[in-house]
N, C-alpha and C positions, 0 to 999 in steps of 0.2 A: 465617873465609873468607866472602867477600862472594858470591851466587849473582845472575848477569843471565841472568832469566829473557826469551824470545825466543819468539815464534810461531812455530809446528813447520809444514813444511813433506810431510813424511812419518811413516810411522808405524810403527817400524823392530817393535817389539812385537809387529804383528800376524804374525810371521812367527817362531815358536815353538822352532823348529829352528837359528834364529841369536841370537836376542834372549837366550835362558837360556843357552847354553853362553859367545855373550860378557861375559856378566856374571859367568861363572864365570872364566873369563880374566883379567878385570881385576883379580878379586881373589883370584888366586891365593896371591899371599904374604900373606894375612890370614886370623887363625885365628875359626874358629867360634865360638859361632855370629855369622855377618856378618848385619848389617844396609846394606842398599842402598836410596839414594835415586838412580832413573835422570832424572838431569836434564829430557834432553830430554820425559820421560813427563812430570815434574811442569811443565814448562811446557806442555804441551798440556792437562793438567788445567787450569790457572788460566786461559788465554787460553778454555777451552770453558765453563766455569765463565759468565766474562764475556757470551759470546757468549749464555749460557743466560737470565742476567740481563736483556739487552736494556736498557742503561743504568741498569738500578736497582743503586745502591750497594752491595758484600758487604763483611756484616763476617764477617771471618774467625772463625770458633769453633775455639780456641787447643788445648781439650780434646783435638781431633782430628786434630792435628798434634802438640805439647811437641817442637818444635823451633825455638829462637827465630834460628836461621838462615834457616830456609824463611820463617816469618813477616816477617822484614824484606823477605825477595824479593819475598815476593806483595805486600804490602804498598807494595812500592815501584811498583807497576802500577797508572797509571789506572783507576780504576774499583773498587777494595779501598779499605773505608774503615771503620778501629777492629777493635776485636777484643770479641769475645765469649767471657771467659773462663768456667772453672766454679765455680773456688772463690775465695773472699776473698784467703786467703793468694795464693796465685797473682796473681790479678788486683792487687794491691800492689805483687809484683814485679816482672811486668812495667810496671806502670805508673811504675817508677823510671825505665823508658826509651822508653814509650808514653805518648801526651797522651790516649788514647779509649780507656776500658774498660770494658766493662758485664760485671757480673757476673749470668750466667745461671739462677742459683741464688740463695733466699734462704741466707744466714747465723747461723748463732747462735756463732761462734769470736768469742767474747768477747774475747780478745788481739789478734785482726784487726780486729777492731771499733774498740777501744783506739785501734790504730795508724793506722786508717782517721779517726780523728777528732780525733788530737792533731797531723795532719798536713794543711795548707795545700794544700799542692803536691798532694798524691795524693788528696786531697779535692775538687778540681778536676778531675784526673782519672779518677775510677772511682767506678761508678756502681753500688747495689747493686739487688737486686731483689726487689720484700715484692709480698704476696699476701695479707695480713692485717697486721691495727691491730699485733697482737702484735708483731709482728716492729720495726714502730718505739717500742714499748714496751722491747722487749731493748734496742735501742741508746740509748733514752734512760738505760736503768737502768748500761749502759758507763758515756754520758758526757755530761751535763747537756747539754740544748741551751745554755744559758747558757754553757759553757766548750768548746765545741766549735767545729771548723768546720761549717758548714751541710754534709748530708750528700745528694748527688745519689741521686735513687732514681727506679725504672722500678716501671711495675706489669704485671703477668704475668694474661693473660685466658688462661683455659683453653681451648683449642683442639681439644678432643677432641670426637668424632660420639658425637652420643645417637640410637641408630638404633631404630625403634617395634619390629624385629623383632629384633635382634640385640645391645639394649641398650648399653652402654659400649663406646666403642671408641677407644681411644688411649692415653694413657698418662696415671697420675695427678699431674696437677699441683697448677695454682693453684685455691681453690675461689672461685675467680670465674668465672664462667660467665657470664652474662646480662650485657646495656647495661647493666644497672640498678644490678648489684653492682659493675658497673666504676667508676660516675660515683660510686653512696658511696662507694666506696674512697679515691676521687680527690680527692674531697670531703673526704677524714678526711684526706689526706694534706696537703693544702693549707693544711687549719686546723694543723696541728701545726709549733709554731717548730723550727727547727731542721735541715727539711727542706724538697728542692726538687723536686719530682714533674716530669721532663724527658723522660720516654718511658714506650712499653709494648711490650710485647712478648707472642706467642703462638706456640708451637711446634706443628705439627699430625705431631706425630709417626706419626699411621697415615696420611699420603702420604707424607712423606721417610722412615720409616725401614721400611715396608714392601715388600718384590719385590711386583712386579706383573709378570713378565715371562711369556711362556706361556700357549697355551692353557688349562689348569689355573687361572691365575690371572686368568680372566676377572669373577668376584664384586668379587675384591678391585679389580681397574679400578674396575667404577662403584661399589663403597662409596667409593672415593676421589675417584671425581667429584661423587658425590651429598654427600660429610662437604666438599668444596672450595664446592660452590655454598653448603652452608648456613652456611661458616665467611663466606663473601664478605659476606653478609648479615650475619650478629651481629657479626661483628669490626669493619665498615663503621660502622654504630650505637653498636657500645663505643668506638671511637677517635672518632667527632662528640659523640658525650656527654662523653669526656673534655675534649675542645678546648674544650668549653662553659665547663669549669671549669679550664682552663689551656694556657698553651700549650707542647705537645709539639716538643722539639728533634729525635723519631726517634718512629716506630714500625715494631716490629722482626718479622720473621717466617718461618718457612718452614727449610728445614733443604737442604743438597746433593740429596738426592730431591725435592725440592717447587717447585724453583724456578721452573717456570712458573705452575705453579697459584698459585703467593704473588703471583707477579707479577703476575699477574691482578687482583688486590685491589688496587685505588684508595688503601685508605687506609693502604698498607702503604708505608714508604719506604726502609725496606734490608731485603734478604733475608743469614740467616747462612747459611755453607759453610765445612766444613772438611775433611771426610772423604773428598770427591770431587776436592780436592788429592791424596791418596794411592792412590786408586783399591783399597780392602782388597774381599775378593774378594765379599763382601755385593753389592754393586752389580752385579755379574754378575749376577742378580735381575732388574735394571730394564727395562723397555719402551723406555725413552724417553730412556736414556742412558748411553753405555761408556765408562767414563775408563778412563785407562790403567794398567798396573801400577803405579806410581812406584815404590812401599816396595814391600822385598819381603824375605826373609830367609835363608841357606842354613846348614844344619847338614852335620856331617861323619858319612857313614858310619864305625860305629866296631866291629860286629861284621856276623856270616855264622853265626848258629845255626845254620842247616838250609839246603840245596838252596832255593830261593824265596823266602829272608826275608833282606833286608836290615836294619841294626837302624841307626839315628840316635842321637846321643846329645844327649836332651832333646827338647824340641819341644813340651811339654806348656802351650802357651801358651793360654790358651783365654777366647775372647772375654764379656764379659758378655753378661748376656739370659739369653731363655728355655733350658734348658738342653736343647739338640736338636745333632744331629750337625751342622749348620749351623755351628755356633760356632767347630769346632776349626779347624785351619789346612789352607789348601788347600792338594795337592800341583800345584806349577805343572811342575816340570820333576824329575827326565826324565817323558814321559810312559810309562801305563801300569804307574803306584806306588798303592798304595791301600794305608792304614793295618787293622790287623788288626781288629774291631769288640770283641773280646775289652779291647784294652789299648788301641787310639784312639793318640791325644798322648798321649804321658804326662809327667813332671814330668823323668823321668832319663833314660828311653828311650822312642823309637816305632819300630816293629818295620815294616816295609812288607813288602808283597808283589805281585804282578802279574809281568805278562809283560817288565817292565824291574828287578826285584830281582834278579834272576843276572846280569845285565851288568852291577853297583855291587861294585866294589870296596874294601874300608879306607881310606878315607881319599878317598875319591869325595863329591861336592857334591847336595846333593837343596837343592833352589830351592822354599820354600814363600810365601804372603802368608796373613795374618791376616785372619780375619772382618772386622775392625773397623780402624777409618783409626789413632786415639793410642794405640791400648793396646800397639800394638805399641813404639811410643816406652818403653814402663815397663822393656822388657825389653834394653834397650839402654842403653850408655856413650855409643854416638855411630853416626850414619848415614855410610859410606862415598860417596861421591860419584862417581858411574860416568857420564861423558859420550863419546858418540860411543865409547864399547865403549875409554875409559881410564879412569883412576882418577886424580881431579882433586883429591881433598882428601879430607877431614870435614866434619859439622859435630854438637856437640855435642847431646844431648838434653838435658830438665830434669832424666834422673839423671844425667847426664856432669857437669852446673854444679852436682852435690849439693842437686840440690831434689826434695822427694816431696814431691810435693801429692794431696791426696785424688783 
């Protein structure tokens, strides 16, 4: 099924008491647990996405979607441009029916490897990403640069705040840090046959993948202004040192939270987004910006232990990261359900309770969304297609097409 996505006009979501029960509506003759993608939400996601860009190029980051229906959609909209997968194997696949694929991870799947380099066509298309000499050391030991196709590769500058009082702050990446270690790199990448050094890329994961929203989180604001102004400065320097030593077809940056702040940066020329395509309930978090539910999930009430407990069956989804109540899945509808603290999600059952657990009967809908934008895609055959409060289609996941990618 083909999705044409359109500029939303209204914003039927913001009104809680009609938006949850019609999505239960629509998929009434559909058994649990259902996975919903509400059209009109993920087109106001990707048109506000754009608007946030202000003309800089999004490559979609595929990890955060694994629905390669939505990805044609978006994809089919001025201003999306390539994809930003995670893994090798992945990034191959789709590149059997994508021409732009960077892979956002270095590699050592040696089989990937293999097939990334006995192959023309998808050698041209995908692009991996090293951080260190080693890594094109591995792929030389795959497959001789002599007998290979020339292999496209980005390099990855570490984008993380070294703050004087609060030391480390972001997530461990590339150990490329400094202009200095970028232009060697570039340098060593240049000198090695075999390979074509065509971009770089920097994820500043403690601005996009951060809440900032709330009094409370006033620190976290300006560490993320103060880690934005210092990344403008070194990223600026690493990306004119690189061009020194070749010239860059992209440099890549910033994450669905970051997209102003990336935009900011000069020498940055496409920002990636995936997650704020699906609006997962993390972003609730944000200052500076509310995408809509798109994805969202419902389980069926399936017992009544006691007077006030409602029980789901399953629901045990629960997001990576830090391991904090944060991760588990949020109850969207009905309101006034809270999960027990004893049992959470659980893997078989999640038990709720509040002042809407005695109004759920056996076989009654609780409406949750996931911390996180793709993980929910792992847990699904396929996204049900809910427009204008009908049920328009599917469209497959990468487990629905039997692919498990890391």
């Amino acid at each position: 099924m083909t999705l044409n996505l359109k500029p939303q006009t209204s914003a039927p979501w913001d009104d809680p008491q009609d938006w949850w029960p019609a999505l239960t509506a629509a998929t009434h003759d559909l058994n649990a647990p259902v996975g919903v993608i509400a059209v009109e939400a993920l087109a106001s996601n990707a048109f506000d996405l754009l608007d946030r860009a202000a003309g800089l190029p999004i490559r979609v980051a595929s990890k955060s979607v694994r629905v390669r229906g939505v990805l044609d959609a978006v994809l089919a909209l001025p201003g999306y441009r390539g994809i930003l997968a995670y893994s090798l194997p992945e990034a191959l696949w789709l590149a059997e029916t994508y021409d732009d694929v960077v892979v956002g991870y270095p590699s050592a799947d040696r089989g990937a490897l293999a097939r990334l380099a006995a192959d023309q066509n998808l050698a041209s298309r995908v692009t991996i990403m090293v951080d260190d000499v080693a890594q094109l050391d591995l792929v030389d030991a795959v497959a001789a640069p002599a007998k290979r196709a020339v292999i496209r590769v980005a390099l990855e500058l570490d984008a993380s705040y070294r703050s004087r009082t609060l030391g480390h702050i972001g997530v461990r990446r590339s150990p490329v840090f400094t202009p200095e270690q970028a232009e060697a790199l570039a340098e060593a990448i240049v000198a090695r046959r075999g390979f074509r050094l065509v971009g770089m890329m920097a994820y500043e994961a403690q601005i996009a993948g951060v809440t900032n929203a709330g009094p409370r989180k006033a620190a976290i604001r300006a560490m993320q202004r103060a880690s934005a102004r210092e990344l403008r400065r070194r990223r600026g320097e690493a990306v004119r040192r690189v061009r020194d030593v070749v010239d860059l077809e992209f440099v890549n940056g910033g994450g669905t939270g970051s997209i102003e702040s990336t935009h900011a940066d000069g020498s940055v020329t496409e920002v990636a987004a995936g997650s704020g395509l699906f609006g997962p309930h993390l972003f609730d978090g944000y200052a500076h910006f509310h995408p809509a539910p798109a994805a969202s999930f419902a389980l069926d009430v399936v017992r009544r232990p006691t007077d006030g407990i409602a029980t789901l069956l399953g629901g045990g989804w629960v997001a990576s990261g830090p391991p904090r109540p944060d991760r588990v899945p949020k109850i969207a509808w009905p309101a006034g359900l809270k999960m027990i603290a004893r049992e959470s999600a659980g893997e078989v059952q999640t038990p709720l309770v509040g002042a809407a657990a005695d109004t759920l009967a056996i076989g009654d809908r609780v409406w949750l969304r996931h911390t996180k934008a793709g993980e929910l895609s792992e847990h699904l055959a396929a996204f049900a297609l809910v427009e204008n409060g009908a049920l328009t289609g599917e469209l497959p996941t990468y487990r629905g097409e039997g692919k498990v990618f890391l």
